[in-house]
CHARMM internal coordinates of N, CA and C (Angstrom, degrees):
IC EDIT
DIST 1 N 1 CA 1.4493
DIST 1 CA 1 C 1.5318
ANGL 1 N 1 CA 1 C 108.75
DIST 1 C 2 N 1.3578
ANGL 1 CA 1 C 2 N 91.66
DIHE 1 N 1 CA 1 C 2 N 144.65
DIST 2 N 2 CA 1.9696
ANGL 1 C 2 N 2 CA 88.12
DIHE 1 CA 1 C 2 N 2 CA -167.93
DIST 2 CA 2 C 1.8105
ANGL 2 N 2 CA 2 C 99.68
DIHE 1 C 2 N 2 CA 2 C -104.57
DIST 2 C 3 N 1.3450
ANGL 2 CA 2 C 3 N 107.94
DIHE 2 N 2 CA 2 C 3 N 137.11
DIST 3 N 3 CA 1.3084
ANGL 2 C 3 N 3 CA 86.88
DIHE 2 CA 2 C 3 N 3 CA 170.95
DIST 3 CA 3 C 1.5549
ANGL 3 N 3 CA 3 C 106.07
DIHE 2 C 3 N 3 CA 3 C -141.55
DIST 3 C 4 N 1.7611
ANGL 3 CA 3 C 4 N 103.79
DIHE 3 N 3 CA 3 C 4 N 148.47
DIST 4 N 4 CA 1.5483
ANGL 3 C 4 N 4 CA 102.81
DIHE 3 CA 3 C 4 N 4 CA -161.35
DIST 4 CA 4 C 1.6485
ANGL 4 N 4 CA 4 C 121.81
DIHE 3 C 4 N 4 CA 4 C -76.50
DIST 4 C 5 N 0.9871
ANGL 4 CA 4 C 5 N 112.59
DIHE 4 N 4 CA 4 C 5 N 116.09
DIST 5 N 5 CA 1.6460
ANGL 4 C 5 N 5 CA 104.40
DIHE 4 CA 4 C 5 N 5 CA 171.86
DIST 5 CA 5 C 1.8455
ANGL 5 N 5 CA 5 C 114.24
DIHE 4 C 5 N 5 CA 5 C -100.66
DIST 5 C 6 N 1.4577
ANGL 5 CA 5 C 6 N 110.26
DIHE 5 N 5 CA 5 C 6 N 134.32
DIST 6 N 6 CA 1.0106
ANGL 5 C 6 N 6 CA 158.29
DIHE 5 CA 5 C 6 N 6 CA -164.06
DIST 6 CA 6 C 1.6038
ANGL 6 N 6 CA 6 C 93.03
DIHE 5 C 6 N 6 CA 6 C -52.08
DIST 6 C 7 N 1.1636
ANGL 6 CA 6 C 7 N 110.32
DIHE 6 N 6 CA 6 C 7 N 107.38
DIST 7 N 7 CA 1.5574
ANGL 6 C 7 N 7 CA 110.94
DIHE 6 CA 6 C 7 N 7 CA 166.05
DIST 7 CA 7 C 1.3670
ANGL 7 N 7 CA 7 C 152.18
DIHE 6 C 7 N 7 CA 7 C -30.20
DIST 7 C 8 N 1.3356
ANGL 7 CA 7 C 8 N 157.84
DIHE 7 N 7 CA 7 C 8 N 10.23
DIST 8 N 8 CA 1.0665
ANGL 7 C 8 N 8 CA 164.17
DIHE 7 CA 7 C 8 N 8 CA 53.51
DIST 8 CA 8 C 2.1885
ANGL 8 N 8 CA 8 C 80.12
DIHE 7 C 8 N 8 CA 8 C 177.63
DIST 8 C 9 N 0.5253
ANGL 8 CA 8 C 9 N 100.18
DIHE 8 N 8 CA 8 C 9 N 138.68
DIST 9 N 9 CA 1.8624
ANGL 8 C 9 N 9 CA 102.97
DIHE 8 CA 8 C 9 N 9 CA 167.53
DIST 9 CA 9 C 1.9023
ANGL 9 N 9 CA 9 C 103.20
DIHE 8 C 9 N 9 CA 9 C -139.42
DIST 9 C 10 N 1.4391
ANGL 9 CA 9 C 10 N 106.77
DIHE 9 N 9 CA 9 C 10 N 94.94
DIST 10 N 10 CA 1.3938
ANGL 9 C 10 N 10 CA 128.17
DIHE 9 CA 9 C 10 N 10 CA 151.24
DIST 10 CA 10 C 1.3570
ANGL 10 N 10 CA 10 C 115.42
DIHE 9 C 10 N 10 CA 10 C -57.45
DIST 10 C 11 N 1.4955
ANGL 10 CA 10 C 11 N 126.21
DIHE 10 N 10 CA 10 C 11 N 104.25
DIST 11 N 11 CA 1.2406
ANGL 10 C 11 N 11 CA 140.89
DIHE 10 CA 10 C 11 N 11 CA 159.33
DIST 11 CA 11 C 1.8064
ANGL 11 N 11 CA 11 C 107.38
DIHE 10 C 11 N 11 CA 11 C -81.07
DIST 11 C 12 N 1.3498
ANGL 11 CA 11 C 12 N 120.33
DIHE 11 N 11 CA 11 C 12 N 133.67
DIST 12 N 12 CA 1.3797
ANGL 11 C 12 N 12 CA 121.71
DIHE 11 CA 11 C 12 N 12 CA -176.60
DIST 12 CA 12 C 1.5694
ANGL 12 N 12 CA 12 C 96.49
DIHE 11 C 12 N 12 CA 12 C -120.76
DIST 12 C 13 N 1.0425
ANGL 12 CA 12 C 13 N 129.71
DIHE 12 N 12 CA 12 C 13 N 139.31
DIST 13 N 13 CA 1.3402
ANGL 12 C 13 N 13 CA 129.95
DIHE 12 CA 12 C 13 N 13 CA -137.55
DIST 13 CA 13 C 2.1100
ANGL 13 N 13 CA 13 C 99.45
DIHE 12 C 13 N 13 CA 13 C -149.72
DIST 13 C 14 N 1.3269
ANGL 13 CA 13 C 14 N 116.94
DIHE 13 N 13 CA 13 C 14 N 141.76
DIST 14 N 14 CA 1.6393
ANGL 13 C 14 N 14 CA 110.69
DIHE 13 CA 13 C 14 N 14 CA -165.09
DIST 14 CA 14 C 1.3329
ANGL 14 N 14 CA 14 C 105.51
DIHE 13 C 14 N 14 CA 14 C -141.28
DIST 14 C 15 N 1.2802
ANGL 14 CA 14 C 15 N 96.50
DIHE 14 N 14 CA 14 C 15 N 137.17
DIST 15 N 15 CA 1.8838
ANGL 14 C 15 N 15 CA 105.71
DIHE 14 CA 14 C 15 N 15 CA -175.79
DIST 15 CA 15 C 1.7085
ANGL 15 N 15 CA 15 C 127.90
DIHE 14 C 15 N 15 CA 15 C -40.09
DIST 15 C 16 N 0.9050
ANGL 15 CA 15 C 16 N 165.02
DIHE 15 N 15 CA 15 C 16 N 168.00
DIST 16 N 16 CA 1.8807
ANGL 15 C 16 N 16 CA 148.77
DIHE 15 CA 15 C 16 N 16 CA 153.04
DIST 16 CA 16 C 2.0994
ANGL 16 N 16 CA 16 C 86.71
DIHE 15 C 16 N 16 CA 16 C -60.98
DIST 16 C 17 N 0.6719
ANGL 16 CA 16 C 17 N 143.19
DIHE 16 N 16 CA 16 C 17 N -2.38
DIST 17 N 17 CA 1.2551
ANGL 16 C 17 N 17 CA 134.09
DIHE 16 CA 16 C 17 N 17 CA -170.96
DIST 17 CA 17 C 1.6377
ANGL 17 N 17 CA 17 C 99.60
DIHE 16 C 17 N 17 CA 17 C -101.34
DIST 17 C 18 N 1.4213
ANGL 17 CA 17 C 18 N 106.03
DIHE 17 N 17 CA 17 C 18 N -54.16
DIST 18 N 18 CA 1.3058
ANGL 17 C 18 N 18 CA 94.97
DIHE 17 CA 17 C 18 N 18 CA 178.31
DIST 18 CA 18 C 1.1910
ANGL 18 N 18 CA 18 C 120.00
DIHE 17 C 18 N 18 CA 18 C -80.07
DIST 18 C 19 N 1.5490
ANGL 18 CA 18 C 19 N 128.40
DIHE 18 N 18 CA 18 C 19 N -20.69
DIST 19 N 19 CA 1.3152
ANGL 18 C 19 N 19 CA 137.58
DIHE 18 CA 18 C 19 N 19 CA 166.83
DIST 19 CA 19 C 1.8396
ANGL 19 N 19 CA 19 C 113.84
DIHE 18 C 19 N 19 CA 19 C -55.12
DIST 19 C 20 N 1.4554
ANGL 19 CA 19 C 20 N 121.35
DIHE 19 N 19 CA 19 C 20 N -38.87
DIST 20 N 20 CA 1.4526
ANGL 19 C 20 N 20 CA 114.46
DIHE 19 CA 19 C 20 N 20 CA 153.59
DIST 20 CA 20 C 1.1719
ANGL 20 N 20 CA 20 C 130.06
DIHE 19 C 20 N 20 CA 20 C -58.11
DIST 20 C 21 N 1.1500
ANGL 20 CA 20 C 21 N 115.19
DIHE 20 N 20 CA 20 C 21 N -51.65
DIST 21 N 21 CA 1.3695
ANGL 20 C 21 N 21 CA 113.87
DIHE 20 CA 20 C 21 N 21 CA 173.90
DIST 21 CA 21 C 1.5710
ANGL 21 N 21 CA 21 C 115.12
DIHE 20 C 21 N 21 CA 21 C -37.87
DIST 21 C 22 N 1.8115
ANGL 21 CA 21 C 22 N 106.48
DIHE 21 N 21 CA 21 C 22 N -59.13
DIST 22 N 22 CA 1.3923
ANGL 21 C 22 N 22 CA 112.27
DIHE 21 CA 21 C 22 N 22 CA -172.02
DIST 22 CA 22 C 1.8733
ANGL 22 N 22 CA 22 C 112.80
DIHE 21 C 22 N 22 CA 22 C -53.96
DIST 22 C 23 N 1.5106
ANGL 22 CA 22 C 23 N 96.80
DIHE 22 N 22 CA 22 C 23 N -25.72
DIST 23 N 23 CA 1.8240
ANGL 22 C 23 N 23 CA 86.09
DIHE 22 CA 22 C 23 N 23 CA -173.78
DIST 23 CA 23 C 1.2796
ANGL 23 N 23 CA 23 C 93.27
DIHE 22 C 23 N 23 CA 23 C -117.44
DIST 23 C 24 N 1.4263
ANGL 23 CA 23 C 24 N 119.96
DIHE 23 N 23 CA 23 C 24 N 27.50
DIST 24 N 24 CA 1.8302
ANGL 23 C 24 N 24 CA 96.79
DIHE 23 CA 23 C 24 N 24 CA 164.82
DIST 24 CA 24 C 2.1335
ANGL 24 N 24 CA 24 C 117.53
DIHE 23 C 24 N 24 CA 24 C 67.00
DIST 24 C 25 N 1.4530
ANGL 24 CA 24 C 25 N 106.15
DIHE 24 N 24 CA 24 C 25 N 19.91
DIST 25 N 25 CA 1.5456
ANGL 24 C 25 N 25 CA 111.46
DIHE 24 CA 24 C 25 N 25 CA 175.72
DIST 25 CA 25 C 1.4226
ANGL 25 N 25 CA 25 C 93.65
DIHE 24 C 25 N 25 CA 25 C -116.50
DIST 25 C 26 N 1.7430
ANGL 25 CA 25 C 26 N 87.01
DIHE 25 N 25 CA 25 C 26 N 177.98
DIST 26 N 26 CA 1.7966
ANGL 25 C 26 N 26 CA 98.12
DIHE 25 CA 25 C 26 N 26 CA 167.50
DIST 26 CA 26 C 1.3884
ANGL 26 N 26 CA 26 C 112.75
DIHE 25 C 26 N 26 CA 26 C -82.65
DIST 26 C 27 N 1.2528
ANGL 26 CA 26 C 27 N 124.21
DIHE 26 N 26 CA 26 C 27 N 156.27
DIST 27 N 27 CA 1.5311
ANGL 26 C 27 N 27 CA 133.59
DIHE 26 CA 26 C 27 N 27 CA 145.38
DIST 27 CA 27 C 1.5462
ANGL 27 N 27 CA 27 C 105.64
DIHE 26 C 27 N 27 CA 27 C -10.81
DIST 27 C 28 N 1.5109
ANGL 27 CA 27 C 28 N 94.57
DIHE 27 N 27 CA 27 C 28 N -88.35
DIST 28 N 28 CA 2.1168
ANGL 27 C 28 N 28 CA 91.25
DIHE 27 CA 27 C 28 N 28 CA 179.95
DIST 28 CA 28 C 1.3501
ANGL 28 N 28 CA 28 C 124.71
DIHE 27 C 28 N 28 CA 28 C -30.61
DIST 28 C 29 N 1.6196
ANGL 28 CA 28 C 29 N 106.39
DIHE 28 N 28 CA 28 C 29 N -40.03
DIST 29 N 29 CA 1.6123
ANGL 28 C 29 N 29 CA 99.61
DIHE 28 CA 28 C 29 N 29 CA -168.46
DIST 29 CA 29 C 1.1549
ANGL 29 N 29 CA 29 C 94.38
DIHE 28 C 29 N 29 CA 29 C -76.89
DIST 29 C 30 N 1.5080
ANGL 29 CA 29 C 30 N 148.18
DIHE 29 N 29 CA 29 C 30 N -31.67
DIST 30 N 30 CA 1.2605
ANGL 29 C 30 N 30 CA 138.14
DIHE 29 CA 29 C 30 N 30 CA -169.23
DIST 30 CA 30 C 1.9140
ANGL 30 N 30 CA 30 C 106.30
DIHE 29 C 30 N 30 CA 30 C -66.58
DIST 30 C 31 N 1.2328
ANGL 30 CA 30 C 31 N 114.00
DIHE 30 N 30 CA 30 C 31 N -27.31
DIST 31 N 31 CA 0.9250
ANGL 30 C 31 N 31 CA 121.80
DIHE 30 CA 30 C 31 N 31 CA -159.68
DIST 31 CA 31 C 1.8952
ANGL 31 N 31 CA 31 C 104.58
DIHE 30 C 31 N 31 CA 31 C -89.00
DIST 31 C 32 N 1.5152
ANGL 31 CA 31 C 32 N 81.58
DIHE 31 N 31 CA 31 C 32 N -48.19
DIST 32 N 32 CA 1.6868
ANGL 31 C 32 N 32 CA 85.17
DIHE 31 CA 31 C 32 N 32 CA 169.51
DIST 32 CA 32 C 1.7841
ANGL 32 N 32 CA 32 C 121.32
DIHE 31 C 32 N 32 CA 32 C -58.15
DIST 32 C 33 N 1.6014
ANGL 32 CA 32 C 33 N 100.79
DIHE 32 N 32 CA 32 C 33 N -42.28
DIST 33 N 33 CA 1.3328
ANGL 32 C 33 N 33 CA 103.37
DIHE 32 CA 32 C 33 N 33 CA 177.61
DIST 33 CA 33 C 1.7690
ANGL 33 N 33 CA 33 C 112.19
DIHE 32 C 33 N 33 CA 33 C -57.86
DIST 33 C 34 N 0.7625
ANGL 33 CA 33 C 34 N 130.54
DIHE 33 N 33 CA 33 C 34 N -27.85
DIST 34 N 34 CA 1.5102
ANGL 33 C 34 N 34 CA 147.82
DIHE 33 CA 33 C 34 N 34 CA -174.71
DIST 34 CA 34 C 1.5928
ANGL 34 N 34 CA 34 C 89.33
DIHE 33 C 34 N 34 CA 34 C -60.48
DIST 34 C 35 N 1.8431
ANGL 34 CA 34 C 35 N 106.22
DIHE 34 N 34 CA 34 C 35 N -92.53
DIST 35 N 35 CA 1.3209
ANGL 34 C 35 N 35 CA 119.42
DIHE 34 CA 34 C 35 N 35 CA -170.52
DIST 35 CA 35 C 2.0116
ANGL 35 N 35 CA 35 C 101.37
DIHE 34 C 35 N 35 CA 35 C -36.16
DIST 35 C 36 N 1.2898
ANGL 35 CA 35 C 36 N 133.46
DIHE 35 N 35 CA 35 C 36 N -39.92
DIST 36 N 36 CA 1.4993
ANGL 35 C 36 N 36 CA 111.53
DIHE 35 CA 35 C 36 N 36 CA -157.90
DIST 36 CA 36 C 1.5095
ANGL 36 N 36 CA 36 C 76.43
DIHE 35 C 36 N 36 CA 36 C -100.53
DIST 36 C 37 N 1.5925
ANGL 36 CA 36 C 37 N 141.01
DIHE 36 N 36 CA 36 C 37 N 48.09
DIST 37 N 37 CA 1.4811
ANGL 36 C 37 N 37 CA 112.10
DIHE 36 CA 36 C 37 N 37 CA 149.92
DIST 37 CA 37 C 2.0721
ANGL 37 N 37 CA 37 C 112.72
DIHE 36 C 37 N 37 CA 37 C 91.57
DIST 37 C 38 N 1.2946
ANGL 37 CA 37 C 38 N 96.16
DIHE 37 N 37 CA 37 C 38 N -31.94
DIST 38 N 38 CA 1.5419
ANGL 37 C 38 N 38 CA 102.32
DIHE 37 CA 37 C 38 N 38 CA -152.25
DIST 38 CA 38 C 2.0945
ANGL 38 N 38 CA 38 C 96.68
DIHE 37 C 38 N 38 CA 38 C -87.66
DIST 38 C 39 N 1.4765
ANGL 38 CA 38 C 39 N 90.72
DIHE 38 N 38 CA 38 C 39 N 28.53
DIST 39 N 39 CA 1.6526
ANGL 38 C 39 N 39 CA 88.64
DIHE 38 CA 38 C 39 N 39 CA -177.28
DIST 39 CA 39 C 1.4297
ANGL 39 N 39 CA 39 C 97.27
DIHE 38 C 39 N 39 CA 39 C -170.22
DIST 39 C 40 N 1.4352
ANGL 39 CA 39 C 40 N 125.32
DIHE 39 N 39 CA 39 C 40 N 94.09
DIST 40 N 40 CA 1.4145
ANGL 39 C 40 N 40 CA 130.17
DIHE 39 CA 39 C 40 N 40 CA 175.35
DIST 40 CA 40 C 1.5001
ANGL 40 N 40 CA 40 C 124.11
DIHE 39 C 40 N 40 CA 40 C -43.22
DIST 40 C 41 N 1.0419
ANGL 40 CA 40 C 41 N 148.89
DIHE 40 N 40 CA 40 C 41 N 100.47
DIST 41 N 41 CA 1.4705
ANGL 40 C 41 N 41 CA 145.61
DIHE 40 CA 40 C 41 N 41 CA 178.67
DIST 41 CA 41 C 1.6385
ANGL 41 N 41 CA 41 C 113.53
DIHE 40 C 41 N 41 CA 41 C -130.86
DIST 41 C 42 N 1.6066
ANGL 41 CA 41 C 42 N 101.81
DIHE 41 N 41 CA 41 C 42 N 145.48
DIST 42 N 42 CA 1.1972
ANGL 41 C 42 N 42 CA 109.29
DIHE 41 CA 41 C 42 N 42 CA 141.96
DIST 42 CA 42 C 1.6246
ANGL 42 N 42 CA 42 C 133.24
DIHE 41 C 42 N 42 CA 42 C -74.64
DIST 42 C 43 N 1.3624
ANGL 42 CA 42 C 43 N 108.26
DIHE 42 N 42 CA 42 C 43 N 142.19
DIST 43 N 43 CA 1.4268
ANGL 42 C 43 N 43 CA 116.31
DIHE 42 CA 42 C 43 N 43 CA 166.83
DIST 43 CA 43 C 1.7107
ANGL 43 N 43 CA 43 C 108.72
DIHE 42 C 43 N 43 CA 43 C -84.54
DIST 43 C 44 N 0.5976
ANGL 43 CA 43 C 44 N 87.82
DIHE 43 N 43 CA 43 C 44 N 151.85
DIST 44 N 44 CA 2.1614
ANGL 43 C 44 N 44 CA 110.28
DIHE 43 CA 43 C 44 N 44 CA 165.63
DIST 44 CA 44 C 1.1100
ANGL 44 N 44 CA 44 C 112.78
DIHE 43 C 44 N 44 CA 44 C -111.50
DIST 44 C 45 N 1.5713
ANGL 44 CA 44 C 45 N 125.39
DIHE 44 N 44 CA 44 C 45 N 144.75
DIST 45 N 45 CA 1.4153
ANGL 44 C 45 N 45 CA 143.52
DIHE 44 CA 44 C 45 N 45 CA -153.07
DIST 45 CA 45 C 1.6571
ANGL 45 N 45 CA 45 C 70.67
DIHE 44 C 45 N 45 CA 45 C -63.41
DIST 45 C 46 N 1.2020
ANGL 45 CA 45 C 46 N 117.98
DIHE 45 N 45 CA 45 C 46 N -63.71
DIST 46 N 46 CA 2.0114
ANGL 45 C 46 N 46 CA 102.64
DIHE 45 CA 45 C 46 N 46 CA -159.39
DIST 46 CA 46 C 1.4668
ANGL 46 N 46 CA 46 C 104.19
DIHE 45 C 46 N 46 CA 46 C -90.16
DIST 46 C 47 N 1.5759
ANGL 46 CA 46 C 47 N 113.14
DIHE 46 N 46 CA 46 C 47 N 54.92
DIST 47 N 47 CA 1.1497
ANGL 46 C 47 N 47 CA 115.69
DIHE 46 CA 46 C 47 N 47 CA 161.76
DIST 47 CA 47 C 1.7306
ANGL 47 N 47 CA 47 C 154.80
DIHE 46 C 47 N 47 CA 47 C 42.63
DIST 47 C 48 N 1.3158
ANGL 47 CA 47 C 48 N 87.89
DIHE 47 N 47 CA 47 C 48 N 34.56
DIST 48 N 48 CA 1.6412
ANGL 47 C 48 N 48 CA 133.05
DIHE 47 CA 47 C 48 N 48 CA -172.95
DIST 48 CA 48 C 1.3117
ANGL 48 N 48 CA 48 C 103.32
DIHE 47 C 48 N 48 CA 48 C -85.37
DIST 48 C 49 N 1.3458
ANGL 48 CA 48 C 49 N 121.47
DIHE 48 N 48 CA 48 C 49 N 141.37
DIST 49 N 49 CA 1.5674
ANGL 48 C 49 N 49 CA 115.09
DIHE 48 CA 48 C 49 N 49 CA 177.72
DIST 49 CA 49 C 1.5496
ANGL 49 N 49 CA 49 C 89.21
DIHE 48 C 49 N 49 CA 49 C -100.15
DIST 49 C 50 N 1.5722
ANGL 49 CA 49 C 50 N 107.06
DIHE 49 N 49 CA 49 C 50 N 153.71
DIST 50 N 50 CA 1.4154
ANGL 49 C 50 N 50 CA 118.02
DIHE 49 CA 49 C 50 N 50 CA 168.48
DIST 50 CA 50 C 1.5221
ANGL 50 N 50 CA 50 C 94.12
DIHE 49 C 50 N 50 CA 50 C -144.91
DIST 50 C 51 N 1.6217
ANGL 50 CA 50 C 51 N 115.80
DIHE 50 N 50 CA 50 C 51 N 132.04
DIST 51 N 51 CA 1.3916
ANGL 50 C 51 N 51 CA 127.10
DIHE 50 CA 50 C 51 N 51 CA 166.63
DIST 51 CA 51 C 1.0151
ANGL 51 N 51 CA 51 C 111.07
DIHE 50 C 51 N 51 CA 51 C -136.48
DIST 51 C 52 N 1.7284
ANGL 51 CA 51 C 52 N 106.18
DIHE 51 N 51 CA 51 C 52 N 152.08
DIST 52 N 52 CA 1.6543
ANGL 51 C 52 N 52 CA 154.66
DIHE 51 CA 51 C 52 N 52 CA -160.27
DIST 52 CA 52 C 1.3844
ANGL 52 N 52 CA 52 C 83.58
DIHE 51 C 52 N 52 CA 52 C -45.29
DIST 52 C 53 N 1.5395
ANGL 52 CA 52 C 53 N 132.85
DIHE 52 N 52 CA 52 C 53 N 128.39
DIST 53 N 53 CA 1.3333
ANGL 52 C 53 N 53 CA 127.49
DIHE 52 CA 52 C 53 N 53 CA 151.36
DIST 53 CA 53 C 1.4732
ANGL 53 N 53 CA 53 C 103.43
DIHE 52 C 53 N 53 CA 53 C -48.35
DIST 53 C 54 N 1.2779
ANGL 53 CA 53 C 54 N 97.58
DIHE 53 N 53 CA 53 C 54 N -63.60
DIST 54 N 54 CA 2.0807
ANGL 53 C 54 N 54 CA 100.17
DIHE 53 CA 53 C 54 N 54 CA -168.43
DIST 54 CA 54 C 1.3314
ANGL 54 N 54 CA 54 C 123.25
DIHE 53 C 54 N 54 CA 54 C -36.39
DIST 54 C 55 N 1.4069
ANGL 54 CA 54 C 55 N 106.27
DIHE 54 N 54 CA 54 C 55 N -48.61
DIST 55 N 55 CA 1.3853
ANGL 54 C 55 N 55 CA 110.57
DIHE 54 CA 54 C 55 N 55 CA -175.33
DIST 55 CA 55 C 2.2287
ANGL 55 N 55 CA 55 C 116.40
DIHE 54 C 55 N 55 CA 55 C -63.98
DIST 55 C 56 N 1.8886
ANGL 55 CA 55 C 56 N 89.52
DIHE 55 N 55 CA 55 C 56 N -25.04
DIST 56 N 56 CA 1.3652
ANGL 55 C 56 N 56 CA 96.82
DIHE 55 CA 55 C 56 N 56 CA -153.15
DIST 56 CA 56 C 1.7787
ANGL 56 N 56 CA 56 C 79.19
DIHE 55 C 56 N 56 CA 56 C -79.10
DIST 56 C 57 N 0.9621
ANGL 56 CA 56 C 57 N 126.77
DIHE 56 N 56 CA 56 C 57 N -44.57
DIST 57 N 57 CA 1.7079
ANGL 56 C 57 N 57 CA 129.36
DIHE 56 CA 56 C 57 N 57 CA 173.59
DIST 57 CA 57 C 1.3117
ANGL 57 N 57 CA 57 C 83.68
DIHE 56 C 57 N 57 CA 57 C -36.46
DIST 57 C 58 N 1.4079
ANGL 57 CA 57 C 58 N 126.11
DIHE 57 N 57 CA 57 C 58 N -109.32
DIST 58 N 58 CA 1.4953
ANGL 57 C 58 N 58 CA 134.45
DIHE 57 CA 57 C 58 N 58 CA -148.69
DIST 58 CA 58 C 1.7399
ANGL 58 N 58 CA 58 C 110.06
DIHE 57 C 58 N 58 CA 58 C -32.49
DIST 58 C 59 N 1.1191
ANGL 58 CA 58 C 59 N 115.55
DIHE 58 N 58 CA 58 C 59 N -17.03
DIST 59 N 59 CA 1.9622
ANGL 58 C 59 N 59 CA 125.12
DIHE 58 CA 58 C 59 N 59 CA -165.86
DIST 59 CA 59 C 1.9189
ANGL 59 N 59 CA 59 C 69.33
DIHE 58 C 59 N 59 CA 59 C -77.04
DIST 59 C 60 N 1.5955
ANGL 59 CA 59 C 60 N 102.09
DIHE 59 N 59 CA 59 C 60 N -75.73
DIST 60 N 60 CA 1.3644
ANGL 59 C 60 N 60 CA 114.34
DIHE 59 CA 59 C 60 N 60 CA -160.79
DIST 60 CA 60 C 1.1864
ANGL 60 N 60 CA 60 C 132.80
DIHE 59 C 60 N 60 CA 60 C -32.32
DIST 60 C 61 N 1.5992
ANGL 60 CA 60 C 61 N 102.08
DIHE 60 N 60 CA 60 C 61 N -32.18
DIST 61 N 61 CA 1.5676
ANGL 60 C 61 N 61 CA 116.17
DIHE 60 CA 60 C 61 N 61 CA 172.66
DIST 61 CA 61 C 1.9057
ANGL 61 N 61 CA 61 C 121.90
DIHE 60 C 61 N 61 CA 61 C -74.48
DIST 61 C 62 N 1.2054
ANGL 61 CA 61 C 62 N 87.61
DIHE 61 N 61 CA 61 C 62 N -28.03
DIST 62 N 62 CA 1.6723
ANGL 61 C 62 N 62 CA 115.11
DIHE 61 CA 61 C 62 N 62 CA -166.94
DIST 62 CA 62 C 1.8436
ANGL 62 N 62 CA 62 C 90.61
DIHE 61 C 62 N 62 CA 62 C -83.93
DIST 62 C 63 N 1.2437
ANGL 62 CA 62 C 63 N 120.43
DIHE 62 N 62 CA 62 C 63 N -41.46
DIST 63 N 63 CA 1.3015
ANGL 62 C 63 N 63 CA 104.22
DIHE 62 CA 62 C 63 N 63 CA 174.79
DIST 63 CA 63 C 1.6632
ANGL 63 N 63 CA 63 C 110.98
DIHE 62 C 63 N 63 CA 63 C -94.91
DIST 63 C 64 N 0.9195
ANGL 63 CA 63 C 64 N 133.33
DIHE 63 N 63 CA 63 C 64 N 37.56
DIST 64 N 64 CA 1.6508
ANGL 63 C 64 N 64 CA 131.32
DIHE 63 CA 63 C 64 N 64 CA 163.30
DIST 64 CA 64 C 1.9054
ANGL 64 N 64 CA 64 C 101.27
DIHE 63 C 64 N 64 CA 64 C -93.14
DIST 64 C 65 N 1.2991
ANGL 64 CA 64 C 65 N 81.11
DIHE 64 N 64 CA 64 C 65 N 138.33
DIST 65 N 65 CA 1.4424
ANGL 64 C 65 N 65 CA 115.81
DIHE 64 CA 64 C 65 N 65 CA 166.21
DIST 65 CA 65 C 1.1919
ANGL 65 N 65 CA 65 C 129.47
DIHE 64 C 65 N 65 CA 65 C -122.26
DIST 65 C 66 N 1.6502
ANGL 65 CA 65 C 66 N 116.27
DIHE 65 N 65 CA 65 C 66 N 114.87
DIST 66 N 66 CA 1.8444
ANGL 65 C 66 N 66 CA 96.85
DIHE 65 CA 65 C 66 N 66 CA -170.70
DIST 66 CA 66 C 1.1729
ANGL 66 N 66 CA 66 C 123.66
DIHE 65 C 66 N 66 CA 66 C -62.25
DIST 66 C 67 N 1.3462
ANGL 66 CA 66 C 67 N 118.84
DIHE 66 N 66 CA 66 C 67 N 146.02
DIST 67 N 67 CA 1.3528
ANGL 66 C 67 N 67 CA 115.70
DIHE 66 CA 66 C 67 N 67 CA -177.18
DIST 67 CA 67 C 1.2422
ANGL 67 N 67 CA 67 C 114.71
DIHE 66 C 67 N 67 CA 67 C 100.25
DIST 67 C 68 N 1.4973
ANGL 67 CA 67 C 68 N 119.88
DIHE 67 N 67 CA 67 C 68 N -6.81
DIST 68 N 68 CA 1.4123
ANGL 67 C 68 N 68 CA 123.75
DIHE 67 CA 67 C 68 N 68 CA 177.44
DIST 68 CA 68 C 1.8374
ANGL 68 N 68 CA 68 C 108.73
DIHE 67 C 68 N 68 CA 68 C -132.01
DIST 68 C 69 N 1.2410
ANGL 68 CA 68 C 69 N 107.05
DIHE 68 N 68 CA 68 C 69 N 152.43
DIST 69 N 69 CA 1.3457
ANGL 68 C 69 N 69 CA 108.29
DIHE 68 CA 68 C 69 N 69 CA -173.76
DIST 69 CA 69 C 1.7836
ANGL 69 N 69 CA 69 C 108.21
DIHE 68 C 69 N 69 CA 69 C -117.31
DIST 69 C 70 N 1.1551
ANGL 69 CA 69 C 70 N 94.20
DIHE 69 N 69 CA 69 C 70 N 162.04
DIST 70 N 70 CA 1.6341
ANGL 69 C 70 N 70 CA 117.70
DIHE 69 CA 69 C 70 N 70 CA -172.65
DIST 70 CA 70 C 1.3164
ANGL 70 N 70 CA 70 C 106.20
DIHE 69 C 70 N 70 CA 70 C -94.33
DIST 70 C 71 N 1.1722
ANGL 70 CA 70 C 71 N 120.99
DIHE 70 N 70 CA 70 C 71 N -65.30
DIST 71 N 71 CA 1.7048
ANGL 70 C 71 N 71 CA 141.30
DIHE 70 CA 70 C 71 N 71 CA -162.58
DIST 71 CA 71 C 1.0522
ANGL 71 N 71 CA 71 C 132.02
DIHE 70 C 71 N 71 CA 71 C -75.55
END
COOR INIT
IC SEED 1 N 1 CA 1 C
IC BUILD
């Protein structure tokens, strides 16, 4: 009998350090964006933000402007 097991979904997850870098802000603002909501994250038992690569891509895309760079 075959029975189905449930797909595994790997979330890869990025520091507020590396999350500035990726959109070109400071640390704080990443951090601030977090605290008012406007940036989904996990906390860590010692209280570290960690956020969704995916989501931080899709922010990243949503803030490009032609003619201006990210990277």
């Amino acid at each position: 009998m075959n029975v189905a097991v449930p797909e595994m979904v790997v979330t890869e997850f990025l520091t507020r350090s590396e999350v500035s870098t990726l959109l070109g802000v400071s640390p704080n603002t990443v951090t601030r964006w977090a605290r008012e909501g406007r940036l989904p994250c996990q906390v860590t038992l010692g209280g570290h933000h960690r956020f969704d690569r995916e989501l931080v891509e899709q922010l990243r895309k949503s803030l490009y402007r032609p003619g201006t760079r990210l990277d």
